[in-house]
N, C-alpha and C positions, 0 to 999 in steps of 0.2 A: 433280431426282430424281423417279423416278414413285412417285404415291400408289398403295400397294396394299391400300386401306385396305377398299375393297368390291371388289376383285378374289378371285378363288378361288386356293386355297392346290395345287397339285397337286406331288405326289410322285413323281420320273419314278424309276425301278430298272431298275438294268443293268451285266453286269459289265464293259461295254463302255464305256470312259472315251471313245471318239469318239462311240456312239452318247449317252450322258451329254449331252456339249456339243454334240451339233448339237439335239437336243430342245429342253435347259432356251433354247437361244438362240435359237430357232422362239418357244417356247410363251412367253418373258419379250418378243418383240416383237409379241405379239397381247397383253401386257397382263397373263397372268396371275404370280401370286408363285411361282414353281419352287423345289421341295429336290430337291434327289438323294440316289441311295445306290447303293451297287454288290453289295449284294446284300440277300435278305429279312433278317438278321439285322439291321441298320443302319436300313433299312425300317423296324421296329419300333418299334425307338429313336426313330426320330422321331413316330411315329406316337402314340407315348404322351406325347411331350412337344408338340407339337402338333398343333392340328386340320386335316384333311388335307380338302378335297372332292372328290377324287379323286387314285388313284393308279392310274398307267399301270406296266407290267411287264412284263418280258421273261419268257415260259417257260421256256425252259433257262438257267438258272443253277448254276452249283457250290453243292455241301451243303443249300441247301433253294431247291425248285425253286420258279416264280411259281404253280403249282396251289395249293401249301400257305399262299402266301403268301396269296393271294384268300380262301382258306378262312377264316385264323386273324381276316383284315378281316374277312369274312362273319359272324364270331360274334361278334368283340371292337369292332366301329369300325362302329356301325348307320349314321350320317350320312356314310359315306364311301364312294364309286363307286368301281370297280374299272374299268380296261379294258387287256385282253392284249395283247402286242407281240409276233410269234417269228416266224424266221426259216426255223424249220420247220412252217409250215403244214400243213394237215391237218383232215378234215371233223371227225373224231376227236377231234382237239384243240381246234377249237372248241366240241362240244358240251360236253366236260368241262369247259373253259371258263367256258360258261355256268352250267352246272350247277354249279359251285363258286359261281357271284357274278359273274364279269365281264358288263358290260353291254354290253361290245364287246371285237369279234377282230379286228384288225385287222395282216395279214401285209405281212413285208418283203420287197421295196423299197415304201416306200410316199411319197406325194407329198406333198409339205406341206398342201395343200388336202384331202385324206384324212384327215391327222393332224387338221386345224384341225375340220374336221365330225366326226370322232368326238368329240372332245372337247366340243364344242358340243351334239352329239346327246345325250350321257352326262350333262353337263353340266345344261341342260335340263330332262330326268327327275329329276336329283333337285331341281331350283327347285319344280316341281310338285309332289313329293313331301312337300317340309317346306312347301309352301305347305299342301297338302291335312290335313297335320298339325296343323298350326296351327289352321286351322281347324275340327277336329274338340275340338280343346282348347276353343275358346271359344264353341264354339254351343251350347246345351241340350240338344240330339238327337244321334244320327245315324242311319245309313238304316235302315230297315226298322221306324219308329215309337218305337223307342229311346228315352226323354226321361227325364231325369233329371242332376239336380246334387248328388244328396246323395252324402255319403262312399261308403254300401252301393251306389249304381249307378254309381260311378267304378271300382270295384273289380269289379265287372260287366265295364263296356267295357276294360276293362285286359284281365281273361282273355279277353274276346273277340277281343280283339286276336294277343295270345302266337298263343291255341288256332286262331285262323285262318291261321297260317303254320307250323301242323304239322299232320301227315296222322295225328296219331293220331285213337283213337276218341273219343268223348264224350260223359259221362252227366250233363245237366242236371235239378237237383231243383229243386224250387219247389211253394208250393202252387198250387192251380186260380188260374187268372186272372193269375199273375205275371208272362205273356209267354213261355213258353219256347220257343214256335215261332218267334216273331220272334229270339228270340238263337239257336238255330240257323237260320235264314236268314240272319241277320247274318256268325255264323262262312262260313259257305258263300257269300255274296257278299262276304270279303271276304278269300276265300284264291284259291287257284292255279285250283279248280275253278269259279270263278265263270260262265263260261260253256257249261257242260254242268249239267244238271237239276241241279235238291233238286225231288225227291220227299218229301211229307208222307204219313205213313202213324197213323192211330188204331187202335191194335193192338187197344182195347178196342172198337172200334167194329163191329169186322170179326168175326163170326161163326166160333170155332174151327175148324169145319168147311171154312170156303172161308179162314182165314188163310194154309197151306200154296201156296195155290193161287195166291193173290191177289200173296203175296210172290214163290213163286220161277217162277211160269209151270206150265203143263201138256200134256203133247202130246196128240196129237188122237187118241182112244181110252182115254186114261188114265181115264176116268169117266164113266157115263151122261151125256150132253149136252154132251162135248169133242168137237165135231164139226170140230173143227179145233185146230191147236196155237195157243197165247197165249204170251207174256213177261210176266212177272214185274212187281212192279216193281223189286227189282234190276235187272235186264236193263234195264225203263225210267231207270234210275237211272245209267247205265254213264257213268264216268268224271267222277260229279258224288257228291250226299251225299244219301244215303238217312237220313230224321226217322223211328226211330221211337217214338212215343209211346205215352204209357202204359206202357210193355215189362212193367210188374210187371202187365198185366193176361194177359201171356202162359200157356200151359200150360207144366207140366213138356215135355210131348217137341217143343214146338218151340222152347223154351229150347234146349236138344240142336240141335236142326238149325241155330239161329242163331249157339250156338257155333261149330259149324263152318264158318258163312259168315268168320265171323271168324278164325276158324285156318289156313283153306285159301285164304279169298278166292274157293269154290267154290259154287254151289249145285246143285240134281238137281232138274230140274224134275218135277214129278210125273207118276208114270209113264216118264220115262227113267231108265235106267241109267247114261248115261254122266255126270258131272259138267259144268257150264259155269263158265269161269274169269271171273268177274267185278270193276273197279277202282272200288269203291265206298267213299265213306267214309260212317262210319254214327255216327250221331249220338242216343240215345237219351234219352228222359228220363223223367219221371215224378214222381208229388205223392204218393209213399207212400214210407216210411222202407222201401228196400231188405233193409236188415242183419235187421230185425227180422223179414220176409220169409222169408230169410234160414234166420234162427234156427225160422221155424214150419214149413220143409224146403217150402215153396209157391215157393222161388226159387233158383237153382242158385246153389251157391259160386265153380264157376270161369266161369260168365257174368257172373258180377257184375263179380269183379275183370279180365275183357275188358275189358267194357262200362266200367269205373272205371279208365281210365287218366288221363284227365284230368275232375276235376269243377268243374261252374260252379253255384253254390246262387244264386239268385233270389229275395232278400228280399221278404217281404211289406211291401205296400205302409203301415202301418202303425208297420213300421220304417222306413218312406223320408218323413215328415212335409211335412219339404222342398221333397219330389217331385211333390204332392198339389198344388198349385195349377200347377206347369205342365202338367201333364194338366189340371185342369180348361178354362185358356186353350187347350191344342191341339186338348182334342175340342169345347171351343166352337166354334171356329175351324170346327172342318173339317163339325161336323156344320150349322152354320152353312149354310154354302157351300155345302154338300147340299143341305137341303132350302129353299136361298133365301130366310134368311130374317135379318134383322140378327141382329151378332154381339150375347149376350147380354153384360150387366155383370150381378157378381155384389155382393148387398150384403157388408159387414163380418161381420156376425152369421150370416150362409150360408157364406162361406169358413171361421170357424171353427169349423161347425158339420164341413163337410167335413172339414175340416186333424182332428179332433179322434172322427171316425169310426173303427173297428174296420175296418173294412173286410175283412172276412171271404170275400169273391168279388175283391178284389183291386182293378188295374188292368183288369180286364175288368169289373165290378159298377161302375164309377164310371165308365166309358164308358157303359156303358146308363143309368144313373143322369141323366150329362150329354145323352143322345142324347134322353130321353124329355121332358127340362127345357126342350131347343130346341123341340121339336116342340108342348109341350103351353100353352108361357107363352105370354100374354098381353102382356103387361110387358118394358116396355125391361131393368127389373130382377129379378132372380131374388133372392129372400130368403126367409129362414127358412119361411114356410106355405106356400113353393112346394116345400118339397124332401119326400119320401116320409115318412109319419107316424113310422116307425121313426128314422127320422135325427134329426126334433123331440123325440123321446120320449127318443133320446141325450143330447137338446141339454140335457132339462130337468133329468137324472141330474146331469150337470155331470163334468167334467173334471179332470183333475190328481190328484195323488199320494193327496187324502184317501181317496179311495177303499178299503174292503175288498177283499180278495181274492175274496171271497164275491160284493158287490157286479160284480164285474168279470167275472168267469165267468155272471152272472146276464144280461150283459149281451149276453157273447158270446155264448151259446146262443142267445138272441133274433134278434140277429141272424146268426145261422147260419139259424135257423128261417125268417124272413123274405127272407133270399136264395135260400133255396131253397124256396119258397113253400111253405111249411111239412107239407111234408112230412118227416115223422121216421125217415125210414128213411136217405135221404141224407144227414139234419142228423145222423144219429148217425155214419155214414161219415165225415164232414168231422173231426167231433170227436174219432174214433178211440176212440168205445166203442161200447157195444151197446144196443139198443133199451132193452133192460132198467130198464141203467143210467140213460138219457135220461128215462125215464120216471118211475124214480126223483127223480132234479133236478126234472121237470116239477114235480111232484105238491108241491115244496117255492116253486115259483113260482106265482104266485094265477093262473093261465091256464088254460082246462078243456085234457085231454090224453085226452078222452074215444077219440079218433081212433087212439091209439096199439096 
């Protein structure tokens, strides 16, 4: 009796009781374990009772045809490969085909050695598939600098995962330094669009005056010094995912105009009249509470819930404790390699000086943090009076629950003030009050604020 104990389970459909038995008698003499059924309803039923690695299917069937059938696979049965079987061929019918989930089309009459290679071909994609799964389960990373094993960034790469096999739009929060370009580059390398652009766009960065310009293009005449027509980056973006960030640093009237990129999939390059049809997906994010935005009429209500069809929040690294030494080992590592120079070790009393950080600039502040440590130490080892006087001054406050709340916001401010080299006008920005206010706290902390 053959063992089909690491053989694959395939599901042949067909309301053709000849075609049934010449299949399952093909495909059980190369080895693999064949079910039948004679039509999708029956299909089903096995399907739910057991695991299937692919199932082959005839197109036209009576009452529910093989399209429907691939489809309800497509949603309900992720580990299972579809490949279409019909006898009426058609470019047409392959592409819908496709486009439902089948991984192959393969029309009758067809030769045993035809059958044997589709199924091997199909077969194949998905080994590599759950291979490639697997392995993103058990490594610390994945692509696009990604690191993390705590709860808050498995729940991360989980919606990154969903949000990259759907075309809708995407509004990622987080505060400064969480990464949020790398997880939209991650979504966008590792959906449909992966090889056509991501375009990154600093909407704060870009001067209100030339953002019109810069986003949807201008022709040649539209403005003193268009002495030729340009594209956009939309247009550079075509058929890939346009980042843009910051979005809450946008104006009221090109909120307006972005709606409409999102409504129409159109934009008007400046100075044309006629619209250009654009297949962009857009990807937004930003470190400021939108709603509240929102609420002070600085940010449009129906851009928002566009822009919010799918959200991914990006814990501070503060919340992620966990996470805080495999970053510190990767940008060793890398920054290491850079600049040529052994990889550091870190002492005990330095790692929990780090592990036990605010870390108020995030995983961007403990990259430069680590990048400055490679470059600056002496010492095989990195300990306590090697790390920045702010971080010691942590160390010596001390940790843990006893702390005041008073105590704790004393702390943060500080270091707020310290990341951003102490300037009080961004440190009040971060903190989400006003100079005033700051100034007030200051005057209650022993530090001159003569400055403010």
């Amino acid at each position: 009796m053959k063992n089909f104990s690491k053989k694959e389970n395939i599901l042949v459909v067909d309301d053709s009781p000849d075609t049934l038995e010449v299949l399952q008698r093909n495909l059980e003499f190369k080895g693999y374990h064949v079910f039948t059924a004679p039509g999708a309803v029956e299909a089903i039923k096995i399907l739910e009772s057991a695991p299937m690695d692919l199932v082959i299917t005839d197109l036209k069937m009576p009452e529910v045809d093989g399209l429907s059938l691939v489809r309800h696979i497509q949603e309900n049965f992720k580990d299972t490969e579809v490949m279409m079987i019909t006898g009426y061929p058609s470019i047409e019918g392959a592409i819908e085909a496709v486009k439902s989930g089948a991984e192959e089309y393969l029309a009758k009459p067809f030769t045993d050695e035809e059958l044997f290679s589709a199924v091997k071909h199909v077969l194949d994609k998905l080994h590599v598939r759950k291979a490639a799964q697997k392995k993103i389960r058990t490594l610390p990373s994945i692509r696009h600098g990604l690191i993390g094993e705590s709860k808050a960034m498995h729940k991360v790469l989980n919606a990154i995962k969903k949000a990259a096999s759907s075309s809708a739009t995407i509004l990622i929060t987080g505060e400064s330094g969480t990464g949020k370009e790398l997880v939209a580059r991650a979504i966008h390398y590792n959906s449909p669009r992966t090889s056509a652009p991501f375009v990154p766009i600093n909407c704060g960065g870009i001067p209100e005056t030339l953002l019109e310009s810069e986003l949807f293009g201008y022709v040649k005449g539209a403005f003193t010094g268009a002495t030729e027509s340009r594209a956009g980056f939309f247009q550079t973006a075509e058929g890939g995912t346009i980042f843009l960030d910051e979005i809450s640093e946008t104006s009221l009237s090109m909120q307006v105009k972005l709606l409409r990129v999102l409504q129409d999939k159109e934009v008007f390059m400046v100075g044309e009249r006629h619209p250009q049809r654009v297949d962009v997906r857009i990807i937004a994010a930003t470190n400021k509470d939108l709603l509240s935005l929102l609420k002070k009429g600085v940010f449009r209500e129906d851009l928002y819930y566009r822009l919010n069809v799918i959200t991914i929040d990006i814990p501070p690294l503060r919340e992620r404790e966990e996470d805080i030494l495999l970053l510190v080992q990767h940008f060793a590592v890398k920054f290491a390699k850079e600049f040529g120079k052994p990889i550091p070790r870190f002492s005990e009393n330095a790692l929990q000086v780090l592990k036990s950080y605010y870390w108020p600039g995030n995983a961007r502040e403990l990259e430069n943090i680590i990048q400055r440590l490679v470059i600056m130490s002496e010492e095989d080892i990195i300990d306590v009076p090697d790390l920045p006087s702010l971080m010691r001054f942590s160390a010596l406050r001390g940790v843990g629950p006893n702390r005041t709340l008073a105590a704790m916001e004393v702390e943060y401010i500080l270091s707020v003030l310290a990341n951003v080299g102490n300037n009080k006008t961004k440190a009040a920005e971060i903190l989400g009050i006003d100079r005033k206010t700051l100034r007030e706290k200051l005057k209650k902390i022993t530090i001159p604020s003569s400055s403010l």
